[in-house]
TORSE-124890 format. One record per residue (C-alpha): residue number from 1; residue in three letters; x, y, z. Coordinates in nm, 4 decimals. Each point is the difference from the previous one (the first is absolute). Example, Ala and Ser with C-alpha at 12.3 -4.5 7.8 and 13.67 -1.06 7.14 Angstrom:
% residues 2
{num:1, residu:ALA, u:1.2300, v:-0.4500, w:0.7800} $
{num:2, residu:SER, u:0.1370, v:0.3440, w:-0.0660} $
END
This chain:
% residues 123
{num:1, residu:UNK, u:-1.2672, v:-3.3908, w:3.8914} $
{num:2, residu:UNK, u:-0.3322, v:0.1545, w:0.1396} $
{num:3, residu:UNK, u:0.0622, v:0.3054, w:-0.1443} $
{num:4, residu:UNK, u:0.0571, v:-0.1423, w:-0.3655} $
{num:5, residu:UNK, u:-0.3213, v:-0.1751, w:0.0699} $
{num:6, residu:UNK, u:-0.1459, v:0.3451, w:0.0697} $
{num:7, residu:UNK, u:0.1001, v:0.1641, w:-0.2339} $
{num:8, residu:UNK, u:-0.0463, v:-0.2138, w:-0.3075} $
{num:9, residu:UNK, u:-0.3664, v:-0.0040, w:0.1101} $
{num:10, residu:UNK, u:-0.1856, v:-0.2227, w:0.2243} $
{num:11, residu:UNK, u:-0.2541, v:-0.1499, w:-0.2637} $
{num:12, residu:UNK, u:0.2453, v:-0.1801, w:-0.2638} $
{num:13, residu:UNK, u:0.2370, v:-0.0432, w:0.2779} $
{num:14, residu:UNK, u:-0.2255, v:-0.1872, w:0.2061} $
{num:15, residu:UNK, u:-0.1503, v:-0.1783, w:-0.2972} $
{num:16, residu:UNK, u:0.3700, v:-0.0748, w:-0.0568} $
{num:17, residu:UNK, u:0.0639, v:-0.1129, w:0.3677} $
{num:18, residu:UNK, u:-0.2809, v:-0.2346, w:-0.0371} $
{num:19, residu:UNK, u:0.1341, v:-0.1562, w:-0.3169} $
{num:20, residu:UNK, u:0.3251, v:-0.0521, w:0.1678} $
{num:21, residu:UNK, u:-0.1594, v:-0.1621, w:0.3257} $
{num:22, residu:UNK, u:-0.2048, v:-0.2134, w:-0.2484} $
{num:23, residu:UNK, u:0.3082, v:-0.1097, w:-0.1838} $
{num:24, residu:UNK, u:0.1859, v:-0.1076, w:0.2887} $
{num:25, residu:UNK, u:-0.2470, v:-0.1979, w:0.1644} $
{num:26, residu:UNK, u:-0.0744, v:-0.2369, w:-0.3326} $
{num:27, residu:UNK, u:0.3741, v:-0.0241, w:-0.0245} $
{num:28, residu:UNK, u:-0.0103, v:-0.1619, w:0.3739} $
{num:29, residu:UNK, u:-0.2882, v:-0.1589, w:-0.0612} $
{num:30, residu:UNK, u:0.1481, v:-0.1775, w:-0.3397} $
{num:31, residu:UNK, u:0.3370, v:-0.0576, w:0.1448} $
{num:32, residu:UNK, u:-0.1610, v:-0.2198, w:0.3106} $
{num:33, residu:UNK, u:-0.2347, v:-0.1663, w:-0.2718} $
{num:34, residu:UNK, u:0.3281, v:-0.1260, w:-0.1725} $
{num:35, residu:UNK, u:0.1674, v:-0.0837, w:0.2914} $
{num:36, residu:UNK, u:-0.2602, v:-0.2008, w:0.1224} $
{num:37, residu:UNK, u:0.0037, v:-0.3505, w:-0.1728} $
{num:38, residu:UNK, u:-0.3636, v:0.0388, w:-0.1269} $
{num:39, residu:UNK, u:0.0944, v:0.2050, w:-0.2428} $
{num:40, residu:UNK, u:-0.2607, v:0.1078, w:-0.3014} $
{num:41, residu:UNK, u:0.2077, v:0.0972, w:-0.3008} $
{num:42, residu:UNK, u:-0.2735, v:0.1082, w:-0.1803} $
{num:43, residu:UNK, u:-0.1859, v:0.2051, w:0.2819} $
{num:44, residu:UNK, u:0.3929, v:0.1488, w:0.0845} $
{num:45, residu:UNK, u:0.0648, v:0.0883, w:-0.3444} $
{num:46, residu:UNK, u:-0.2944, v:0.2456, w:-0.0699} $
{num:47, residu:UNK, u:0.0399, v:0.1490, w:0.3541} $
{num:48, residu:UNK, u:0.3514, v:0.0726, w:-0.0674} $
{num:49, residu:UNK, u:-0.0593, v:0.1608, w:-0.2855} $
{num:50, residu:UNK, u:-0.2291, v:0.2187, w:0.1537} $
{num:51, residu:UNK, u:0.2813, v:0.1228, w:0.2083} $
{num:52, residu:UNK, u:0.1439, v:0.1614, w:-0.3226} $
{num:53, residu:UNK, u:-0.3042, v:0.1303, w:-0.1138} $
{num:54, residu:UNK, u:-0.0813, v:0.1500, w:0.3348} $
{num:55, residu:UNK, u:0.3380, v:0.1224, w:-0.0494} $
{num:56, residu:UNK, u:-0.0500, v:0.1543, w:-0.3440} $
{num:57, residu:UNK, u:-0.3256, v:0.1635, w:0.1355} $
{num:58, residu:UNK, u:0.2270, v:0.1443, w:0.2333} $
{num:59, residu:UNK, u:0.2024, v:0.1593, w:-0.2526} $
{num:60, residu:UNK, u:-0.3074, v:0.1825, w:-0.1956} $
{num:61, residu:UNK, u:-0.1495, v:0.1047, w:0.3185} $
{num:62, residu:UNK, u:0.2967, v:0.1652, w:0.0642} $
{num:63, residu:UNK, u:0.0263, v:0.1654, w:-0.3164} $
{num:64, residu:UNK, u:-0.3834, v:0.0907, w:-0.0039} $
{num:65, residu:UNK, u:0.0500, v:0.1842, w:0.2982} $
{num:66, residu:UNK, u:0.2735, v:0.1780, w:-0.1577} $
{num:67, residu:UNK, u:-0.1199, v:0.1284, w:-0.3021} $
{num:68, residu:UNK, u:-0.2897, v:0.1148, w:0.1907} $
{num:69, residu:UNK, u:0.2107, v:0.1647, w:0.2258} $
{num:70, residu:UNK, u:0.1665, v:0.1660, w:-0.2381} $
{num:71, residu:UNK, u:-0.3865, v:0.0484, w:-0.1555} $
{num:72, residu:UNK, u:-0.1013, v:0.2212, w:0.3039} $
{num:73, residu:UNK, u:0.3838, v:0.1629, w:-0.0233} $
{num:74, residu:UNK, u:-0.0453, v:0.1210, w:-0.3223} $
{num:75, residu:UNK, u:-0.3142, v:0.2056, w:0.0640} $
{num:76, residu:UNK, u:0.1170, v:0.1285, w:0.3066} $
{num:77, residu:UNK, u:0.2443, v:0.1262, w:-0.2054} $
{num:78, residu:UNK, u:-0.1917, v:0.1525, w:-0.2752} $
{num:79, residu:UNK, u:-0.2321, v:0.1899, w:0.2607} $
{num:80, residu:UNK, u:0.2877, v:0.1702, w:0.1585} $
{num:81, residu:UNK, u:0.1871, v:0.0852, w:-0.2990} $
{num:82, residu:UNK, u:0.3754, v:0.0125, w:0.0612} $
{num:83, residu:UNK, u:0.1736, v:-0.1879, w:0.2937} $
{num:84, residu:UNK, u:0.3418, v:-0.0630, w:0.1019} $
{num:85, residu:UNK, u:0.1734, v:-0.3222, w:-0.1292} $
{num:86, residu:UNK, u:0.0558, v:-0.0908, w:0.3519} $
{num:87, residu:UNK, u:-0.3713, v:-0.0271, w:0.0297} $
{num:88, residu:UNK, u:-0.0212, v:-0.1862, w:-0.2923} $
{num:89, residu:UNK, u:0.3150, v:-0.2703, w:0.0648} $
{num:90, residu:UNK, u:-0.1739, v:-0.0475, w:0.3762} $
{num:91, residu:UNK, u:-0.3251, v:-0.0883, w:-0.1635} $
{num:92, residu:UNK, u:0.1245, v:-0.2287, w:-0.2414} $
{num:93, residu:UNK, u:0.2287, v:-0.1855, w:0.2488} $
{num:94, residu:UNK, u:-0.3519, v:-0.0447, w:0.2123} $
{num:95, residu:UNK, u:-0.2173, v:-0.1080, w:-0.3080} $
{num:96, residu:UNK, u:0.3206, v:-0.2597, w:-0.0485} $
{num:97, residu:UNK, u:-0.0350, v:-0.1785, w:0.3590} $
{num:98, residu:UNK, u:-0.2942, v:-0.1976, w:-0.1120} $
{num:99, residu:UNK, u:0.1481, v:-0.1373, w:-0.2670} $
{num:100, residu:UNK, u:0.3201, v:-0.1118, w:0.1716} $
{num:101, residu:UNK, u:-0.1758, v:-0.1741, w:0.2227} $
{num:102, residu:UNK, u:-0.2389, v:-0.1336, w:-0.2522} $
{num:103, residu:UNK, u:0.3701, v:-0.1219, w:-0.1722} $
{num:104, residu:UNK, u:0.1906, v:-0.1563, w:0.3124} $
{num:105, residu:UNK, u:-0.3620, v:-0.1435, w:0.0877} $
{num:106, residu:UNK, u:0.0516, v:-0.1483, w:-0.3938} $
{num:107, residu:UNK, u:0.3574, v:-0.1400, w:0.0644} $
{num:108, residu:UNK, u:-0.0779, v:-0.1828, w:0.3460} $
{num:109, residu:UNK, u:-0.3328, v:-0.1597, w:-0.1394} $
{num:110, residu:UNK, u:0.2432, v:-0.1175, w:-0.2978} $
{num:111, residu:UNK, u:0.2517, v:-0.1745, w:0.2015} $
{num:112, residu:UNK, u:-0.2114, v:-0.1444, w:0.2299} $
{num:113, residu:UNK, u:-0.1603, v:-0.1678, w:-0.3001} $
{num:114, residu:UNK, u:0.3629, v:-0.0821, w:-0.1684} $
{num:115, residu:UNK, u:0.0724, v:-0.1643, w:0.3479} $
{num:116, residu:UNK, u:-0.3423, v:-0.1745, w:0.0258} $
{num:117, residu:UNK, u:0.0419, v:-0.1595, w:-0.3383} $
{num:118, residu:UNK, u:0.3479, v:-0.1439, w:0.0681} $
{num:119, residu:UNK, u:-0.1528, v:-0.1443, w:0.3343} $
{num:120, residu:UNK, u:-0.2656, v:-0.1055, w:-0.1908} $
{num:121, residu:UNK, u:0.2126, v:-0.1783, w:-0.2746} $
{num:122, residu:UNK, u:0.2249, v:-0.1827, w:0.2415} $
{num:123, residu:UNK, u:-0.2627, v:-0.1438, w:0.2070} $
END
C-alpha cells in the first residue's frame, strides 16, 4: 500500500489521505450525535451531507492529480521523442493511482452518508 502511495505521488495522495481521515472522523462524529438522544436534525443533516461532498471533492482531487500527471507525462514524452510502450503503459498506470484512490475515497464517503441518513430517518 506504501508503495502505491509512493508512487502515485505524495502531494494529491496526501491531500487525498487527509480527505479520507476527515471523512471518517465526521462520520463518527455524526453517528454518536444520532445515537445520542439529543439529537439536532437540522445541525446532523447539513453535516452529513458534507460527508458526500467531502466525498465528491475526493473524487476531483483524484482526477486533478491525474490529468496533471498525465500533464507532466506528456511532455516528458515529447522531449525525448520516441519511447517504448512499456514506458508509456507504466506511466499511465502511475498517473491512474490518484484517481483510484480519489474514486474508492468517493464510494466510502457515499455510503457512509447512505448509512447516516437511514440512521438518521429511523431515529
Amino acid at each position: 500500500m506504501l508503495t502505491y502511495f509512493n508512487e502515485g505521488g505524495a502531494l494529491f495522495m496526501g491531500m487525498l489521505s487527509i480527505v479520507f481521515l476527515v471523512v471518517f472522523i465526521m462520520s463518527i462524529k455524526n453517528a454518536l450525535i444520532i445515537f445520542s438522544k439529543e439529537s439536532d436534525k437540522e445541525k446532523v443533516s447539513s453535516q452529513i451531507g458534507s460527508i458526500k461532498s467531502l466525498g465528491l471533492f475526493a473524487l476531483v482531487l483524484g482526477f486533478l492529480g491525474q490529468f496533471l500527471g498525465l500533464f507532466q507525462a506528456f511532455n516528458f514524452i515529447a522531449e525525448a521523442g520516441t519511447i517504448s510502450p512499456a514506458i508509456l503503459a507504466n506511466g499511465l498506470r502511475i498517473s491512474s493511482i490518484a484517481s483510484i484512490y480519489g474514486m474508492i475515497i468517493f464510494l466510502v464517503a457515499y455510503l457512509l452518508w447512505f448509512g447516516l441518513s437511514i440512521l438518521k430517518n429511523k431515529n
